[in-house]
Structures are given as structure tokens and as C-alpha cells.
C-alpha positions in Angstrom: 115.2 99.2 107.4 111.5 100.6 106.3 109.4 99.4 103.6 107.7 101.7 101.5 105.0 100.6 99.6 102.9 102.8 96.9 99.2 102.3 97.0 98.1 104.4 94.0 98.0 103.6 89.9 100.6 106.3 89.4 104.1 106.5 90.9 104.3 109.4 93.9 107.8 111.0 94.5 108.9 111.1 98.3 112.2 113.2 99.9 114.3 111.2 101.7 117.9 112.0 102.8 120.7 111.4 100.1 123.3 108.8 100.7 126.6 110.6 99.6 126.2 114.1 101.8 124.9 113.8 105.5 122.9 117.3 104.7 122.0 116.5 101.3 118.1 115.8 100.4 117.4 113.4 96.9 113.9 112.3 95.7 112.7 108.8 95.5 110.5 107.6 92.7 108.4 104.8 93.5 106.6 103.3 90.3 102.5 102.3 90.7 101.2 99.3 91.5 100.3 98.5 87.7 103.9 97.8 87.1 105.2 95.4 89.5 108.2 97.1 91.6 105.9 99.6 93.9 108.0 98.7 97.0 111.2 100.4 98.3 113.4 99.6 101.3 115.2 102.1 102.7 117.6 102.8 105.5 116.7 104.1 108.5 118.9 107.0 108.2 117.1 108.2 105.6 113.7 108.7 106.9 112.3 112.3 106.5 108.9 113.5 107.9 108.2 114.3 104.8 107.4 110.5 104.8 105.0 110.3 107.6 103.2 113.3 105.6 102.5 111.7 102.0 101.8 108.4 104.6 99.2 110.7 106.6 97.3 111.9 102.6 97.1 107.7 101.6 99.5 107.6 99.0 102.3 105.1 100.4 102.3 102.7 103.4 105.5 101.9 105.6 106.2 99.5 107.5 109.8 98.8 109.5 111.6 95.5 108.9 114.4 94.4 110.4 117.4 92.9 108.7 118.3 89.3 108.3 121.8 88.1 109.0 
């Protein structure tokens, strides 16, 4: 699992890959840190560079967490 986190005051929009088709690509909004819910946890399947890019320019931070049983 990976923990995105938004840094910034507004909420940034980040690709990742879509649950219901393996080639499919959805958007993930993740709200600013004014209101409360700026973290996401996501699956590692679907991880995109496009993460490690918006990561690279500030916006979000991620950090890889492993699941409790």
C-alpha cells in the first residue's frame, strides 16, 4: 500500500491506474490540507510514474506502508 499525502492549500489531481480495467487510467483527487482528508492510500498496483513526477515538483509526498493483518 502507498500513502499519498498533499502538501499544498489546494487539492492537486494525480493519474493512477483504474480498478475495474487492467489498461484503464482514472484521476485521483486529493483535497488540501485546510480541510482535513489530504491523505490517500492506494494499492500498489496502481502506482503510475506520473506519481513520482507531481512527487519530484513538491506537491504530494508518498510513503509505502505495509498492511496490518
Amino acid at each position: 500500500m502507498i500513502e499519498i499525502t498533499n502538501k499544498l492549500k489546494s487539492p492537486v489531481q494525480v493519474v493512477v491506474r483504474s480498478k475495474k480495467a487492467p489498461r484503464a487510467f482514472t484521476t485521483l483527487n486529493i483535497p488540501g490540507v485546510g480541510k482535513g482528508h489530504n491523505v490517500r492510500v492506494i494499492e500498489d498496483e496502481s502506482y503510475t510514474p506520473y506519481i513520482d513526477r507531481v512527487e519530484s515538483m513538491g506537491l504530494i509526498s508518498t510513503k509505502k506502508i505495509q498492511e496490518s493483518l
